[in-house]
N, C-alpha and C positions, 0 to 999 in steps of 0.2 A: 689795083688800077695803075694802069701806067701816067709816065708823068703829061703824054699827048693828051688822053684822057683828063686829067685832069684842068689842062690847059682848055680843053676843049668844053668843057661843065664849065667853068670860070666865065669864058666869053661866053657862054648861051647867058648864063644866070644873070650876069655882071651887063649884058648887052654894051661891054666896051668891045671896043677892036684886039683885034687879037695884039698887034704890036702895043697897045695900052696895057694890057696885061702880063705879058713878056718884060714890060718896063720896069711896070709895079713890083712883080715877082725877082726883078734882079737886084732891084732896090733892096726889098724885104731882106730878100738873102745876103746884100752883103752886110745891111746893118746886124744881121746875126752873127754873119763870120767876124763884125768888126767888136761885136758884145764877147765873143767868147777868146777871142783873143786878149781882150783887155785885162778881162777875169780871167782868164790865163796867168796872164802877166803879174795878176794879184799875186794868186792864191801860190805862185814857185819865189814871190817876195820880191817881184822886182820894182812895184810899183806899191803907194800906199793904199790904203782901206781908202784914204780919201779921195786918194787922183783918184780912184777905180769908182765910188762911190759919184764924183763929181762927172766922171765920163758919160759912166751907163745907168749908174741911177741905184739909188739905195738897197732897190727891192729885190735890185739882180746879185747885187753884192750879199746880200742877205740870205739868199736862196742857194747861192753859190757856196757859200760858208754851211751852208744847212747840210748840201749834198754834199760837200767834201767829208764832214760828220760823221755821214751814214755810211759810207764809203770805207773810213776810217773803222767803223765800227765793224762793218762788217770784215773786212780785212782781218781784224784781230780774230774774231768770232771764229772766222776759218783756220789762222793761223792756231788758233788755241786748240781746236778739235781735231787739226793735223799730228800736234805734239802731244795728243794725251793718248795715254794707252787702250 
């Protein structure tokens, strides 16, 4: 589905105005850019666990530390089956 599409099931379902949900939807989207910047900002050390925790909220810092983890993990996983014969 393209993103009109979607816009367009929004305002049927929602029966807001289209410019209401254009609103909402910008909204949504920056407090995302403004979460994953924060948590950014953690996890390369520039901010604490706390400012980060106190910004966006425990559960994103938590979730954030989980995927970095797995990430890590898998990384290794790769790098280990690249260097073995």
């Amino acid at each position: 589905m393209s993103t009109g599409s979607f816009l367009e099931q929004l305002v049927r379902d929602t029966r807001k105005p289209e410019a209401e949900v254009l609103a909402l939807a910008v909204e949504a989207g920056v407090r995302q850019l403004w979460r994953e910047h924060v948590l950014g900002q953690y996890l390369r050390g520039e901010i604490s666990r706390q400012q980060a925790a106190e910004t966006v909220g425990m559960d994103w810092v938590d979730m954030a530390e989980r995927q970095r983890r797995a990430m890590e993990e898998d990384l290794e996983w790769g790098l280990a089956k690249t260097s073995s014969p």
